[in-house]
N, C-alpha and C positions, 0 to 999 in steps of 0.2 A: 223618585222611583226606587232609590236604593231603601229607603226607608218601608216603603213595601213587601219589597222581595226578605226585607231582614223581619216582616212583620209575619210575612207567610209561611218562611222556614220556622220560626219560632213556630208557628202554628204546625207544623207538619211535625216538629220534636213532640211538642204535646201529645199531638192525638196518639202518635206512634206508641210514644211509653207509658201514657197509659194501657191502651192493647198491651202493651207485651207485660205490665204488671199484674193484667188479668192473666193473660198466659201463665206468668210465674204460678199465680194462684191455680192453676191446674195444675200443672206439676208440684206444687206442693202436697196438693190433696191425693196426687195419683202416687206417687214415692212414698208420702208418711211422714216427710220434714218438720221440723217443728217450724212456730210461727218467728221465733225469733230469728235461728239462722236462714228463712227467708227473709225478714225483715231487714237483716243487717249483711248479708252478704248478698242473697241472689237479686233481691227488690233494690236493695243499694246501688250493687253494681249493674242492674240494669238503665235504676235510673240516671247514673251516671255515666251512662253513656256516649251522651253531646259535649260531657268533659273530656270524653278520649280522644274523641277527632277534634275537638275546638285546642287540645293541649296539640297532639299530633301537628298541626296544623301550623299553630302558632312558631312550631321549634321549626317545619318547614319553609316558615315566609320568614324566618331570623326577628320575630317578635318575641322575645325573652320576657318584656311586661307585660305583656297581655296572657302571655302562658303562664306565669306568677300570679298576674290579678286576675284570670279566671278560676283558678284553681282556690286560693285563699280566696275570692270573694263568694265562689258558690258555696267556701264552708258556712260563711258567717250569713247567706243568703239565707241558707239551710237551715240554721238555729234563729234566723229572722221568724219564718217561716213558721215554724215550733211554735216560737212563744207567737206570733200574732194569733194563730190557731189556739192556741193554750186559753189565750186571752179571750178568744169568738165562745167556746165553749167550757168557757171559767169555769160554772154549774157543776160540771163533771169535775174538778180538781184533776187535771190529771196526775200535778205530783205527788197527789197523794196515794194515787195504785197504781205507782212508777214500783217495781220489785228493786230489790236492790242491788239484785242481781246485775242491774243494768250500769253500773257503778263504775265498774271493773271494764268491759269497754268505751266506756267514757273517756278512760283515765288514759288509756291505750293513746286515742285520739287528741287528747291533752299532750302527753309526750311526746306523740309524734311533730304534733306543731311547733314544739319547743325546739326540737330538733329539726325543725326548719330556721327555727330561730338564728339557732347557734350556728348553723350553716351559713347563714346572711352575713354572721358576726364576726365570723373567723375570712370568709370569702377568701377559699383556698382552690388552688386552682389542679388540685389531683385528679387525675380520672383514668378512667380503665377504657379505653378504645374509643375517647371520648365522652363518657357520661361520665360525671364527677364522680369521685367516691360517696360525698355527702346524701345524693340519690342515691346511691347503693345502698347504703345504711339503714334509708327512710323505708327502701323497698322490703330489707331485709329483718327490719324488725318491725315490720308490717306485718308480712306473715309467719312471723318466731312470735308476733301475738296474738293473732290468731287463731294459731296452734295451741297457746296454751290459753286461750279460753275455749276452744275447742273439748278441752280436757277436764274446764270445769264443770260444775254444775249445771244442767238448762235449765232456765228460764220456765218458769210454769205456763202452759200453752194459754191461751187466750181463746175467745169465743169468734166464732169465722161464720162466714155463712153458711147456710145448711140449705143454699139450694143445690140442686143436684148438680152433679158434675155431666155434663154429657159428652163433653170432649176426650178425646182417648190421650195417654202420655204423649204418642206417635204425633198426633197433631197439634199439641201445646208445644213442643218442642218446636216444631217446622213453623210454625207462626210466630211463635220466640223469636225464632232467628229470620224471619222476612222485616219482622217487625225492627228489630237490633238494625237491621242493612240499610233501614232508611233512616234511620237517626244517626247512623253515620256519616250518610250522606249529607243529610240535612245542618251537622254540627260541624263539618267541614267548611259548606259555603256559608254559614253562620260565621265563622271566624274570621275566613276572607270577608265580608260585609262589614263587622265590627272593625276590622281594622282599617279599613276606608273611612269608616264614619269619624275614626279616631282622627285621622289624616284630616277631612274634612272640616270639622266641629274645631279642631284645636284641643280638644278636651283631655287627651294625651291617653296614650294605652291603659296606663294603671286604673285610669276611672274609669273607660269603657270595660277593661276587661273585668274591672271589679262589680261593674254593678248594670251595663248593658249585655253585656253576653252572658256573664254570669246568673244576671236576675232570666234570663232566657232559655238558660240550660238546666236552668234548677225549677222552670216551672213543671216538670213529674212528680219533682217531690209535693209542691202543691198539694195534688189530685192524691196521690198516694197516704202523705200525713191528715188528709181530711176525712179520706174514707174511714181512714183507722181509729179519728179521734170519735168521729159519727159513731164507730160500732164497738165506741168503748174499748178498742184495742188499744191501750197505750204501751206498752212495753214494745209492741212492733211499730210502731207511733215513731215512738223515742230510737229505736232497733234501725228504724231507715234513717234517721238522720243521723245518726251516731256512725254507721256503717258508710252510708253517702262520703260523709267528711274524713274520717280514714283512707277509704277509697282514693277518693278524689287525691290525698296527698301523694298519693304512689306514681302520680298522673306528672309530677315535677320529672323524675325521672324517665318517664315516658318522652314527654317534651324536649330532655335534655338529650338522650337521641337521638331526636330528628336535627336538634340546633348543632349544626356542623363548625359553630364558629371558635366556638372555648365552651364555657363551663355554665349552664343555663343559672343557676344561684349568681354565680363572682358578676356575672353581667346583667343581670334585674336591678335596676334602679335602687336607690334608698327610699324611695317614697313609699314602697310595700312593704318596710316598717309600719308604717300606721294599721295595715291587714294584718300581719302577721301579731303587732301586739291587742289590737282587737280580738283576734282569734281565740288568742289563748285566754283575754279576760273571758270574753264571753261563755264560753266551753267552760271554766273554772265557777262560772253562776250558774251552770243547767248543771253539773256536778254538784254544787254545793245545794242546790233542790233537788236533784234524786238523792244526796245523800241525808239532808234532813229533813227526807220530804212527810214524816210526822211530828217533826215538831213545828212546821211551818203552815197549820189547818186552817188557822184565821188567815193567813198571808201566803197563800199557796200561789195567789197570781203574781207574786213581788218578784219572784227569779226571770218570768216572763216581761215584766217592763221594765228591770232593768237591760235586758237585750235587745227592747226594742229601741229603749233609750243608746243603749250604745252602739247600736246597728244605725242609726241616724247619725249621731255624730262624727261615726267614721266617712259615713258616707260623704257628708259636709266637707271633714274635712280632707279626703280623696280629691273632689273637688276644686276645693282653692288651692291646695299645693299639689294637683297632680298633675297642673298646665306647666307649671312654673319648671 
């Protein structure tokens, strides 16, 4: 029974954030936004919603690994995701009409994980009212980078659909947020159920939250990186998952709020080493094909299988050392 109720909430996160990514797509069209800052901020952080209550959540039931291995597993979920899609609609190369623009919050994303890193490394037990400093820092040059890509260049728009718009801003907006309310809902008892199932299976939090909640909270991005690779949008393609995985790391600090215990990093297992250094290769191989993604015309699908290649591995071994 529990296996159900965890099948149907999954199913209620779906449908919900798709709706509300169509929503976004009104509000973009009705404001003027470009495709990318919805791609990487509004589309992002909508889909990463079932990460705020499943992080929320986790720092409330005193689960420190499962609010680590949701958080790092929906990144590496999310660049799963990419290249298997990359990989479905090879034909299209997408790295090849990746701009390169898109480089620069790649990189962002890269350093912030490092800087999860070094937080695990150091595991220092500072905090300001309780939330470590190390979140603070994640948080804060989160959006000190944001800001300055804000400042750079945009992204060249992308081709979107051109059917009519009929919905008014006023009702994209209130459907936005019905739609948000229940993926809240939904990611909340989603994290309670994962961490039953953990309880139950033996299988230990880091592998459920790396790759049963995770793989559950990240199925928007799905629906959303499909549509975009379908309509030849790759730069918003690329823009939601780049954005997503940023996002989503802001969410450690979130968690470590609710965990009233100590310090959510100093008390996460060592075993989300193996996410956290998957993280960073992986993220450093979707960098190294946006960034030479003309000299790589014959071998455009090679950044994609290697991630699918190391998205399996970690998973494996998640796995064997993450009962022990």
């Amino acid at each position: 029974m529990i296996y159900i109720g965890f099948l149907l909430l999954a199913a209620v996160t779906v449908i919900s954030a798709v709706k509300l990514s169509g929503y976004a797509e009104v509000i973009q069209l009705r404001t003027g936004m470009t495709g990318f800052f919805v791609g990487a901020v509004l589309v992002a952080g909508a889909t990463s919603l079932p990460e705020v209550t499943t992080s929320v959540t986790s720092g409330l039931i005193r689960s420190p690994d499962l609010a680590v291995g949701n958080v790092l597993g929906s990144n590496l979920f999310n660049l799963f995701i990419l290249a298997v899609l990359d990989l479905w609609f090879r034909k299209k190369r997408m790295y090849v009409h990746i701009s390169d623009k898109s480089f620069m919050p790649g990189l962002l994303g890269l350093l912030l994980a490092i800087i999860v890193a070094v937080a695990f490394l150091i595991q220092s037990s500072a905090n300001v009212f309780g939330v470590g400093l190390d979140s603070l820092f994640i948080v804060a040059f989160y959006f000190g980078g944001l800001y300055y890509l804000n400042k750079k260049d945009k992204l060249p728009d992308e081709p979107v659909s051109e059917k009519e718009v009929q919905m008014s801003l006023k009702a994209g907006i209130t459907r936005f947020a019905i739609a948000a309310l229940l993926i809240l809902a939904a990611g909340s008892f989603l994290t309670i159920i994962g961490d039953q199932i953990a309880i139950q299976t033996g299988l230990g939090q880091s592998f459920v939250g790396s790759l049963l909640i995770a793989g559950a909270t990240s199925l928007p991005e799905v629906s959303v990186v499909y549509l975009a690779l379908k309509r030849n949008q790759f730069n918003a393609a690329l823009g939601v998952v780049l954005g997503s995985n940023m996002f989503n790391l802001i969410l450690l600090a979130v968690a470590d709020g609710f965990y009233r215990d100590a310090v959510l990093l100093r008390d996460a297992s060592q075993i989300n080493w193996i996410s956290i250094a998957a993280l960073i290769l992986l993220t450093t191989v979707v960098l190294i094909g946006t960034w030479k993604n003309q000299k790589i015309k014959r071998f455009t699908w090679l950044p994609s299988l290697l991630v699918v290649i190391g998205y399996t591995a970690t998973m494996i071994m998640l796995y064997l050392f993450g009962s022990i």
